[in-house]
C-alpha positions in Angstrom: 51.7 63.0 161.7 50.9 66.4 162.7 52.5 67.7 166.3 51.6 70.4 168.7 54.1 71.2 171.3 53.3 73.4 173.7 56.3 75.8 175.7 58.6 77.8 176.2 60.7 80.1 173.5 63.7 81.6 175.3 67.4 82.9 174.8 70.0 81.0 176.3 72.8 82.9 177.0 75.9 80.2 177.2 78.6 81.2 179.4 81.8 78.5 179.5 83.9 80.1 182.5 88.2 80.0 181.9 88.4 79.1 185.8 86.6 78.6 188.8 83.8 80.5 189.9 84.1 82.4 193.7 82.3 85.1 195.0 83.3 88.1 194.2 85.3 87.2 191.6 86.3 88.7 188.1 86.0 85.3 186.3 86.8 85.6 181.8 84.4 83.5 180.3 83.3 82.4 177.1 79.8 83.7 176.4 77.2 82.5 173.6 73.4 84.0 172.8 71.6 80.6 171.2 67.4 80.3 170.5 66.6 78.0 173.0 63.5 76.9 175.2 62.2 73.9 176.1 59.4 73.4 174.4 60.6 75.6 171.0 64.2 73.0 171.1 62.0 69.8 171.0 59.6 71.3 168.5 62.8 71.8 166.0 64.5 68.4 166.7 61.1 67.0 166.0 60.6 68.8 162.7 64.4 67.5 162.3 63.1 64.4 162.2 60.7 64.4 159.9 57.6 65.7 161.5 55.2 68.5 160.9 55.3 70.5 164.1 53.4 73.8 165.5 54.8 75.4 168.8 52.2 77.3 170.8 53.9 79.9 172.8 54.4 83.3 174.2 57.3 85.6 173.5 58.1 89.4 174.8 57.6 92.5 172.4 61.2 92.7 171.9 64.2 91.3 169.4 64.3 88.0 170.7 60.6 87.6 170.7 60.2 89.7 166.8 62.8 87.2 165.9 61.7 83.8 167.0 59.1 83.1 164.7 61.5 83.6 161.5 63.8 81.1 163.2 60.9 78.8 164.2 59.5 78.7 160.1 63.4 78.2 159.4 63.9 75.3 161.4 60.8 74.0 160.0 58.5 74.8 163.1 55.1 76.3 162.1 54.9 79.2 165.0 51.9 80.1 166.8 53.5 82.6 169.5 51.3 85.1 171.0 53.2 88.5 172.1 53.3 89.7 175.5 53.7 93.4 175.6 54.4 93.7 179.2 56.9 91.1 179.8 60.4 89.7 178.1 60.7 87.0 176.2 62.1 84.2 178.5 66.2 83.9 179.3 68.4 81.4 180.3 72.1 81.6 181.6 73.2 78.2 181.2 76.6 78.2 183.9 78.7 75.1 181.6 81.6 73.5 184.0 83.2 70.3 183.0 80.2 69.0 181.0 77.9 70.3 183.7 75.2 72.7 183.8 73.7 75.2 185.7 70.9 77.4 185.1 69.8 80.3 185.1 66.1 81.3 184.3 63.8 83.9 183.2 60.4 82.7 182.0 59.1 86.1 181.2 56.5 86.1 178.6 56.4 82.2 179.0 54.9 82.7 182.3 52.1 84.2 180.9 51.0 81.8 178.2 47.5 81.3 178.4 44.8 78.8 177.5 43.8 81.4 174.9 47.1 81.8 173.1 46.8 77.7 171.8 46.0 77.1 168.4 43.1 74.5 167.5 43.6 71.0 166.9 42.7 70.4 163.6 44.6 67.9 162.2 47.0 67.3 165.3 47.8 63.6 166.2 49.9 64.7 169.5 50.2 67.1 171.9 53.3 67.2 173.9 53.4 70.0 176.6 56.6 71.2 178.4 56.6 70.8 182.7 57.9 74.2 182.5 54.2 74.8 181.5 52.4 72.7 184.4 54.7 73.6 187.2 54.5 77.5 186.8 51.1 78.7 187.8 50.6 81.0 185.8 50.8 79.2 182.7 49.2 75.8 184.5 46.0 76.2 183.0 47.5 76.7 179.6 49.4 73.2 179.8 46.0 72.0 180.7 43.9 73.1 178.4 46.2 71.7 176.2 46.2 67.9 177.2 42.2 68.2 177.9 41.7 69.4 174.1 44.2 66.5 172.6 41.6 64.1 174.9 38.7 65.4 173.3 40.1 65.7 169.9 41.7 61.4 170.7 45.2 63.3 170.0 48.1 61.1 172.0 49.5 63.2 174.8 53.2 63.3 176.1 55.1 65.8 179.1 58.4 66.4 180.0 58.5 67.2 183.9 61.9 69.1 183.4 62.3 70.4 186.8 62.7 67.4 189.7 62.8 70.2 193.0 59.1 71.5 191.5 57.7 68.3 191.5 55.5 66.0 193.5 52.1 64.3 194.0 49.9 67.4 191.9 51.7 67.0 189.4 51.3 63.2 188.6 47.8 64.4 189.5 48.0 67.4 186.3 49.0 65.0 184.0 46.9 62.0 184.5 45.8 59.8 181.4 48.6 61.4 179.4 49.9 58.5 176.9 54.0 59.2 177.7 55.7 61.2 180.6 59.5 61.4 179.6 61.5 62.5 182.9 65.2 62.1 183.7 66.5 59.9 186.3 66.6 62.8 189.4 62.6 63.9 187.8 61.5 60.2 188.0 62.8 59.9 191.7 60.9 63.1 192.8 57.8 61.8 191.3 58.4 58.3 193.7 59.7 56.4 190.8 58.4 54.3 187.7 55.4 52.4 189.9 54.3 55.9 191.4 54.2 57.1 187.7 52.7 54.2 186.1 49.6 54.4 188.6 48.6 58.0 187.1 50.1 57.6 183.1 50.4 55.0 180.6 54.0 54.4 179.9 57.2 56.2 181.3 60.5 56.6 179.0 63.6 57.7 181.5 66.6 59.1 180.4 69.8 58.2 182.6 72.8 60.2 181.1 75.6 58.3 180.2 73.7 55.2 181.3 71.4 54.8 178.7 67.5 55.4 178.9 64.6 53.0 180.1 60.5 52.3 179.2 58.3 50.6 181.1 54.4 50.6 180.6 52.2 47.9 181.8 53.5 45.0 179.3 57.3 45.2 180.4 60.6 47.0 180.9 63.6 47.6 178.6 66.5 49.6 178.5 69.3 50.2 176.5 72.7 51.7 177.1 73.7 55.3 175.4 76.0 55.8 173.0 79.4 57.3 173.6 79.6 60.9 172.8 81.7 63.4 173.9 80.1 66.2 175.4 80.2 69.9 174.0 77.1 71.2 175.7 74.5 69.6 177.1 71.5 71.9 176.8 68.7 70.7 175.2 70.0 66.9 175.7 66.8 65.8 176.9 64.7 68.0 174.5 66.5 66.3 171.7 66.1 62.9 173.8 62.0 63.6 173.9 61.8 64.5 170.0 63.8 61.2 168.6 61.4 59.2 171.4 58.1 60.9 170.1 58.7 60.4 166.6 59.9 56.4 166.8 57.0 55.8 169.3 54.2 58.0 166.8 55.7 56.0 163.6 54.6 52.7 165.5 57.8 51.1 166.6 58.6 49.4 169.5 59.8 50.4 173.1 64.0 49.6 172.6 64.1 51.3 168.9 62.2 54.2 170.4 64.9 54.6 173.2 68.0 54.1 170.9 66.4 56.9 168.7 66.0 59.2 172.3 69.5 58.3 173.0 70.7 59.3 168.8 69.1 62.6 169.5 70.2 63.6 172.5 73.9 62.3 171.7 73.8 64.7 168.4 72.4 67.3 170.6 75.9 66.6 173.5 78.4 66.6 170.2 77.1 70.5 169.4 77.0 73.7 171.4 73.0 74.9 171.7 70.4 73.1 172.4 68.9 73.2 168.4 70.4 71.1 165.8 
């Protein structure tokens, strides 16, 4: 199988406070630079797994952005990143508090991704395109362009919705037809839950934290529970959740193995700090 995902490559700066954070306060912390991104963490869990993977993106003329394509080709990603010489490559300040998360974020140059920065589609079986993508609007028509060449081309199609205050009717609407949208629990809910989803998209795959994940499409509903994991950091969870879904559900097998293997990767990706394996 051949992948195209299509998002966001960003820094994510990692900062582990010693106490409480107050207004005005002078608060030590722990702070971390990882490669991060949405779209560039599930592209590398899913060349983890076994797949062959490009990443359409766009990254700012600077050291993060010169850098990202060398760590892309390391991880096993083929890069097609476009460089934006008037904006920064995107950053994220991810706030981490007893297993929680806050964030922080700068799209930058992943604002600006354009239709004309995607590579072509020979050879691609799937095309999974990050929310971050639809709900910006500057890089909408990007993430669109994207899921109307996989139609043409009979590529399957997935999203992420990744942000649940963004979200609502237009975006069910922008992603209409796709084969797989893979929201959390709080993303589901904003979209009016699995029978609102299932009216515009073929099958939904939740993740629920320590609960466990769920799938329903038009011949059922299963779930299964999570394993237990300790949590390190959970940045890039559900990235690592979307890859180990993708590649069980492209290599044929059926809705409960395709959710324990969500729930594997995303459990590796709590036991580690960063969001890439």
């Amino acid at each position: 199988m051949r992948v195209l995902v299509v998002g966001d490559v960003a820094v994510d700066v990692l900062v582990t406070p010693s106490a409480s954070v107050a207004p005005g306060a002078d608060v030590p912390a722990r702070i971390r630079t990882r490669p991060g991104g949405a779209g560039a963490n599930t592209a590398v869990w899913l060349a983890q797994l076994g797949a062959a993977v490009i990443l359409a993106a766009r990254v700012g003329d600077d050291a993060p952005g010169h850098a990202a394509a060398a760590s892309l080709r390391a991880a096993g990603v083929t890069p097609h990143v476009a460089v934006d010489r008037d904006a920064l490559t995107a950053t994220v300040v991810a706030l981490l508090t007893n297993a929680e998360r806050t964030l922080l974020s700068d799209r930058g140059a992943a604002a600006r991704l354009a239709p004309s920065d995607l590579p072509p589609l020979d050879g691609v079986t799937h095309v999974h395109v990050s929310g971050y993508v639809l709900l910006d609007p500057l890089s909408r028509a990007a993430g669109l362009a994207a899921l109307a060449a996989a139609r043409v081309a009979g590529a399957s199609t997935s999203v992420d919705p990744q942000a649940a205050p963004a979200l609502g009717p237009a975006f069910l609407r922008d992603v209409s037809g796709i084969d797989l949208l893979l929201p959390n629990a709080e993303e589901l809910s904003a979209l009016g839950g699995e029978a609102a989803a299932l009216r515009y998209v073929r099958t939904v795959a939740t993740t629920h934290g320590a609960a466990g994940a769920t799938w329903a499409d038009v011949r059922g509903h299963w779930s299964v529970s999570a394993p237990q994991q300790r949590v390190q950091d959970a940045t890039g969870a559900g990235d690592a959740f979307n890859a180990g879904v993708l590649m069980a559900w492209l290599r044929g097998k059926d809705p409960p193995t395709a959710l324990k293997a969500g729930c594997a990767a995303a459990a590796a990706a709590l036991a580690q700090e960063g969001a890439r394996p």
